[in-house]
C-alpha positions as CSV (number, residue, x, y, z in Angstrom):
1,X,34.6,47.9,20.2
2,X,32.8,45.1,18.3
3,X,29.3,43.7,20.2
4,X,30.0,40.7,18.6
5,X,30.6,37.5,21.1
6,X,34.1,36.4,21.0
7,X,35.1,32.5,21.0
8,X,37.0,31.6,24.2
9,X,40.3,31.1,23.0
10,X,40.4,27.4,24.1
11,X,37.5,26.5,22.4
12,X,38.5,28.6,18.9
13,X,41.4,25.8,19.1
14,X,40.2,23.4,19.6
15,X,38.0,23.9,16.7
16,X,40.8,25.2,14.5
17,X,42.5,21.7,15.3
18,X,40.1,19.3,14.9
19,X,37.8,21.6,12.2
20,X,36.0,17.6,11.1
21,X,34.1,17.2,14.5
22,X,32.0,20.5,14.4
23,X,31.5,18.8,10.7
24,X,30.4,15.5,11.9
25,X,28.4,16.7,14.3
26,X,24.4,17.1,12.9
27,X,23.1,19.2,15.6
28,X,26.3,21.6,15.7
29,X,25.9,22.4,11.7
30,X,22.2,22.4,12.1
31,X,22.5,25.3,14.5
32,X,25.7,27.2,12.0
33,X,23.1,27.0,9.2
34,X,20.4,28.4,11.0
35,X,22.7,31.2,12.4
36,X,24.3,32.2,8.9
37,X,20.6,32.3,7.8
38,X,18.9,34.3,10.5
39,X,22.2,36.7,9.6
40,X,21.3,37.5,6.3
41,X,18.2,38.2,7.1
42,X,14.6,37.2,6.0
43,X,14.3,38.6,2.8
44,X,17.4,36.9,1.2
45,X,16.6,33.3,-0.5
46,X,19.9,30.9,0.5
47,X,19.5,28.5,-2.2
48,X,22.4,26.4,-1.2
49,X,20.5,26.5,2.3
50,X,17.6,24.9,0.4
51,X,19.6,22.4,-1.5
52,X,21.4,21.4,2.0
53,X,18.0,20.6,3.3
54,X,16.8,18.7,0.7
55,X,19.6,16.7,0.3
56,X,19.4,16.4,4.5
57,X,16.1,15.1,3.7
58,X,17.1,12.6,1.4
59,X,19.9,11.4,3.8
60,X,17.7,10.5,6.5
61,X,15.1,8.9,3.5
62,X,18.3,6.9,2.7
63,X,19.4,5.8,6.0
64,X,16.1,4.8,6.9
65,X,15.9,2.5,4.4
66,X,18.6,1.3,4.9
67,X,17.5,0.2,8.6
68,X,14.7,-1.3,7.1
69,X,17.0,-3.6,4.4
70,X,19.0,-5.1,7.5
71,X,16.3,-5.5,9.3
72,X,14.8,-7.2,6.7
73,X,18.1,-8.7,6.1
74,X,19.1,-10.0,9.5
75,X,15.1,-11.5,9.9
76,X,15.1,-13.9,6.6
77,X,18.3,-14.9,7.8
78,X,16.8,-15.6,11.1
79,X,13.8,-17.5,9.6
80,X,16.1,-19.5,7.5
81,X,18.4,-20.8,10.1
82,X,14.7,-21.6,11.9
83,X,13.2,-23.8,8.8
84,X,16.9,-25.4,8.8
85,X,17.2,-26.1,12.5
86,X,13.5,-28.1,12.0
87,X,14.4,-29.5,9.2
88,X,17.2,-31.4,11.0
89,X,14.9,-32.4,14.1
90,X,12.3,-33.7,11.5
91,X,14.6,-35.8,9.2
92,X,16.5,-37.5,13.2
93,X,13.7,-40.1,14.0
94,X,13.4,-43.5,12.5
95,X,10.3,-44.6,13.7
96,X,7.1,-43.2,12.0
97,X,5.0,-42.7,15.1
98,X,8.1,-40.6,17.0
99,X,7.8,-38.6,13.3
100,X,4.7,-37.2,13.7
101,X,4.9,-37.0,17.7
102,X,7.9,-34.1,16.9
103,X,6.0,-32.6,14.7
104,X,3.8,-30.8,17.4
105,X,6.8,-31.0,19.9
106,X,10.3,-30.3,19.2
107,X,9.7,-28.7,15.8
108,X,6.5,-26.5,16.6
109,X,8.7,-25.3,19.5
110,X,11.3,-24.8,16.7
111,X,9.2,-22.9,14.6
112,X,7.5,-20.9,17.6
113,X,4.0,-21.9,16.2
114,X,1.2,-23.5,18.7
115,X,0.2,-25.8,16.6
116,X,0.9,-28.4,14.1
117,X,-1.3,-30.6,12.3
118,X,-0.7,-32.9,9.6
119,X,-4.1,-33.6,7.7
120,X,-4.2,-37.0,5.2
121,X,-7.2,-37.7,3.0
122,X,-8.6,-41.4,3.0
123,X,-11.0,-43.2,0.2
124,X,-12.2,-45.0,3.2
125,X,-11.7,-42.9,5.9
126,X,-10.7,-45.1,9.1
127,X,-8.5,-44.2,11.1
128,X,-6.0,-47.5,12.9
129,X,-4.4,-47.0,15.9
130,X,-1.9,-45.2,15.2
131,X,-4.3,-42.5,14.0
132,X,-6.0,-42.6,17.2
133,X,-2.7,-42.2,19.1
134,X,-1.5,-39.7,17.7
135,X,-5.0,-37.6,17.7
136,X,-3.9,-33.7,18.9
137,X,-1.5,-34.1,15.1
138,X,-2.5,-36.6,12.9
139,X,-6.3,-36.0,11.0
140,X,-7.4,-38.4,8.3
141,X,-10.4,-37.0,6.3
142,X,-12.5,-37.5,3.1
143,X,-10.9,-37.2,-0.2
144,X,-11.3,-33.3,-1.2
145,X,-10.9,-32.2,2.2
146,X,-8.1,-30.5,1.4
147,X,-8.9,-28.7,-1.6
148,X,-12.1,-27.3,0.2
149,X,-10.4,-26.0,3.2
150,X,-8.0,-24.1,1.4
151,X,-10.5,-22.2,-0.5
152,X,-13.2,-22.6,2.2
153,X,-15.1,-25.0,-0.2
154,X,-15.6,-22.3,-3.0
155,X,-12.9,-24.2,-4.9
156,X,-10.5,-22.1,-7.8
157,X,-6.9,-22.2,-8.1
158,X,-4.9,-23.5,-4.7
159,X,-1.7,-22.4,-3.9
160,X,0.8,-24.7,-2.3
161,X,1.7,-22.4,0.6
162,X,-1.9,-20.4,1.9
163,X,-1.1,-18.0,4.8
164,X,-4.1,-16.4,6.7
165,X,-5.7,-14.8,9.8
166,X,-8.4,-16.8,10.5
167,X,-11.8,-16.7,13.1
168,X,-13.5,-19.7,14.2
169,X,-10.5,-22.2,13.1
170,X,-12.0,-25.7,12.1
171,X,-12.3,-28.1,14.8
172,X,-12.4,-31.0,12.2
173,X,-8.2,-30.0,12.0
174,X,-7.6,-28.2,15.3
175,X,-9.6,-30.2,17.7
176,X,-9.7,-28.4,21.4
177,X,-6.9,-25.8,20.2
178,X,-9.9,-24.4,17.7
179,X,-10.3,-22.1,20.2
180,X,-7.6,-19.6,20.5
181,X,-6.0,-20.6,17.0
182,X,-5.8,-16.8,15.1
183,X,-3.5,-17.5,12.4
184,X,-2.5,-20.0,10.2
185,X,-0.1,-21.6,7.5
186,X,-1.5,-24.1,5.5
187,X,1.3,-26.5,3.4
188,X,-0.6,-28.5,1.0
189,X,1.7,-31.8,0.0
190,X,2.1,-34.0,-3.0
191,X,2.8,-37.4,-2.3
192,X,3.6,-38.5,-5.5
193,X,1.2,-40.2,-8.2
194,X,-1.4,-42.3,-7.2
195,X,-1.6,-41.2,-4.0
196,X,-3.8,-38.6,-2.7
197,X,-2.8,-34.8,-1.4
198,X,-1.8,-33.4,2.3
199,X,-1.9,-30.6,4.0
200,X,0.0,-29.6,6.7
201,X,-1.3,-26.8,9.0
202,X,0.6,-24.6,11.3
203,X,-1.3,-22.4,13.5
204,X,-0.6,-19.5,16.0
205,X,-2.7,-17.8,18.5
206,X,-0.7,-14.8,17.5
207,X,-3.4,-13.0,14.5
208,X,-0.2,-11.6,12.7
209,X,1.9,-14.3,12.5
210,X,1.1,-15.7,9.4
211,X,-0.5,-13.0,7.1
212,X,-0.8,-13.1,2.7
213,X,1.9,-10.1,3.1
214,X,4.2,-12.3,3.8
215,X,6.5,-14.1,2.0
216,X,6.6,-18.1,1.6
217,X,9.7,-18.8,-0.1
218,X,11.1,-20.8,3.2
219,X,7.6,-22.2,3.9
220,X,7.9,-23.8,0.4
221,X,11.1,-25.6,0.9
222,X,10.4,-26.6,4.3
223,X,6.8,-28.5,2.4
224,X,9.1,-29.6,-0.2
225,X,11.4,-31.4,2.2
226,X,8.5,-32.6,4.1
227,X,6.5,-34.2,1.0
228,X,9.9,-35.9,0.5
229,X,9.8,-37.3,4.1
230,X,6.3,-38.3,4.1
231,X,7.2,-40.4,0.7
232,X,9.3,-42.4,2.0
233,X,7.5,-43.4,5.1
234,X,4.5,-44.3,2.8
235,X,6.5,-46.4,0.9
């Protein structure tokens, strides 16, 4: 009589008629291969053993991966219908003051940033009343201002789009919200000629929201959009 174990005769088949799901199934063939090779014995080298783990391997490599690329996917398309949504909310008022008021309401809660705060340079430097209203998102500076906070006065090549984690955030931009600012996106704007440049700040209290990793694709047409904007209300 054999010592082998027999399969119960309604499990043989069931696996004789639907042979596919013991293939499908990871664990199940994990367990086949390890019994075929603990069979043969440990001095025997299973190559095609081998090769089955490698390319096993290289599945999972593959399928992770492949996560990562809709992840990555699914969150530039999430960021894209973000910029777009504030975009809309940003072009809707016809008054300048309401403007810059939505700026650090309805589209900062848009853009789930803390902060927003639009900087202008001044050859003379006053600020009018509407300055003075609109003081937690409106900053009028010195000419070069800009330039020097950017590259924290050491000067060099500026980018139009500057993300960075930040300690100690300027309260010449922030104000009170200095404080517990950790991160920030810095949008520098070209009003056109004659005019001098912008800068418009977003800043998180989140230290990884905006990072130099990151990429500022969106964050450049959303500055292009908004140069456009600001043009027009200068005019």
């Amino acid at each position: 009589m054999s010592s082998s174990p027999k399969l119960e005769a309604q499990l043989r088949e069931a696996i004789i008629a639907k042979p596919e799901t013991v293939l499908d199934d990871k664990d199940v063939m994990q367990a086949l291969i390890a019994a075929n090779e603990k069979s043969m014995g440990g001095n025997i080298v299973d190559l095609r053993g081998i090769a089955m783990e490698r390319l096993e391997s290289r599945l999972d490599r593959l399928e992770d991966t492949h996560r990562s690329v809709i992840a990555a996917a699914y969150e530039n398309l999430a960021g894209t219908n973000q910029i777009h949504r504030a975009i809309l909310r940003m072009l809707e008022p016809v008054d300048f003051e309401v403007f810059l008021r939505d700026l650090g309401g309805s589209v900062a809660e848009i853009l789930r940033i803390d902060a927003v705060v639009l900087v202008l340079e001044s050859a003379d430097g006053d600020a009018d009343g509407v300055v003075k209203r609109l003081g937690d998102v409106l900053r009028v500076t010195n000419p070069g201002f800009v330039d020097d906070y950017l590259t924290h006065g050491r000067g060099g090549q500026v980018r139009q789009v500057t993300l960075r984690q930040v300690q100690g955030a300027s309260e010449a931009v922030y104000g009170r919200s200095s404080d517990w600012i950790r991160s920030e996106a810095c949008l520098k704007l070209d009003f056109g000629q004659g005019r001098l440049p912008g800068l418009l700040v977003m800043g998180a209290e989140d230290p990884h929201q905006f990072s130099p990793q990151q990429g500022t694709d969106l964050l450049m047409f959303f500055a292009g959009v908004f140069e456009r904007a600001m043009r027009r209300w200068l005019s």
